[in-house]
N, C-alpha and C positions, 0 to 999 in steps of 0.2 A: 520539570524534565521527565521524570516519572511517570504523569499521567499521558504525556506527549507520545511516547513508545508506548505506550499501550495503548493508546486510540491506536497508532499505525501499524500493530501489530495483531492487532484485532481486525482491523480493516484487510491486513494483506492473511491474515487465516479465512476471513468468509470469501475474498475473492479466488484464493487458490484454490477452495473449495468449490468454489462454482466452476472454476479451470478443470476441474477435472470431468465437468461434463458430464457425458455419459448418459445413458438411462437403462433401465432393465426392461425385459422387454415385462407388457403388462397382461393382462386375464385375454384380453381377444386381442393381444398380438403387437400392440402400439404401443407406443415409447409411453412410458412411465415416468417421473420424475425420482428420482433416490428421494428417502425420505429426510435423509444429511441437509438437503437443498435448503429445505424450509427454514431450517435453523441460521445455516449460514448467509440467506437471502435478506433474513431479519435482523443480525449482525450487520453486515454490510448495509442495510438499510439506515440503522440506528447511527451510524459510526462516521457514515458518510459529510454531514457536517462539522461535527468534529474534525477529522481528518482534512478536512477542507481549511478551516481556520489553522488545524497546524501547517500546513505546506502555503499557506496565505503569512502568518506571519514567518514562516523560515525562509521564504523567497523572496518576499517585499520587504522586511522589515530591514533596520540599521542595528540591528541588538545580535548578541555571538548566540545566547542560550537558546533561542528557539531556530537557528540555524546550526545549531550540535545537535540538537535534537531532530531533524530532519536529517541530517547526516548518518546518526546513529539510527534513527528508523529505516532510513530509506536501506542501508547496507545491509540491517539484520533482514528486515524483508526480504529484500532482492536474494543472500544467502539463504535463506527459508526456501522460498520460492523454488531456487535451484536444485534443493535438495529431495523437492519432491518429485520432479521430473524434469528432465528435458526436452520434451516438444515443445512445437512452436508454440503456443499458448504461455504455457512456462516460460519460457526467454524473452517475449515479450514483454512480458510481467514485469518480469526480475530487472529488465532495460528499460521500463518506466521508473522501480525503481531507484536504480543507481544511477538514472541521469537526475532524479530528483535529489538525490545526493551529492552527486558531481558540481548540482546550480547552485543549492545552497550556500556554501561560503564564499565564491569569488562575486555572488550577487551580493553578501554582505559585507564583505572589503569594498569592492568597488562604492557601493552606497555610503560606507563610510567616511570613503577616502574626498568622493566629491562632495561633502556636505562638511570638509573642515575647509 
């Protein structure tokens, strides 16, 4: 469970960081990229499979732990998220996460329920 919240917490740090966009302007005038990007592009890069197999077993699977654990990700996220801003970028976000939260447990009762 442990490692589960920290892939998704890692995952929703590099994406909020790319959320914030931006660029400065550069030597003859053009958008720049923030040098933050690189890092957090490489995170989310890294991360993105992992977090894939945790939202794969907490939304398909018949087992409660790795649907708590998308629960608790997906919530601390989505609050993360929020915390850093409000625009539309951010709300987004934060609404992928906590539907990803919301699916997890009545997708794993229900799967429970019809396989007794």
């Amino acid at each position: 469970m442990p490692l589960a919240a920290l892939v998704m917490a890692g995952a929703a740090w590099a994406l909020t960081g790319l959320l914030d966009g931006g660029c400065t302007a550069g030597p003859r005038g053009g958008c720049q990229v923030v040098d933050d990007h690189t890092v957090r592009g490489a995170v989310l890069f890294v991360l993105v499979l992992p977090c894939y197999v945790v939202m794969i077993n907490g939304l398909s699977g018949d087992r409660w732990l790795p649907a708590w654990c998308l629960v608790a990700g997906g919530v601390a996220d989505g609050g993360c998220t929020l915390a850093r801003g409000a625009t539309e970028q951010y709300v987004t976000a934060a609404a992928v996460f906590f539907a990803l939260a919301a699916a997890a447990l009545p997708g794993t009762w229900y799967r429970r329920t019809r396989r007794r």
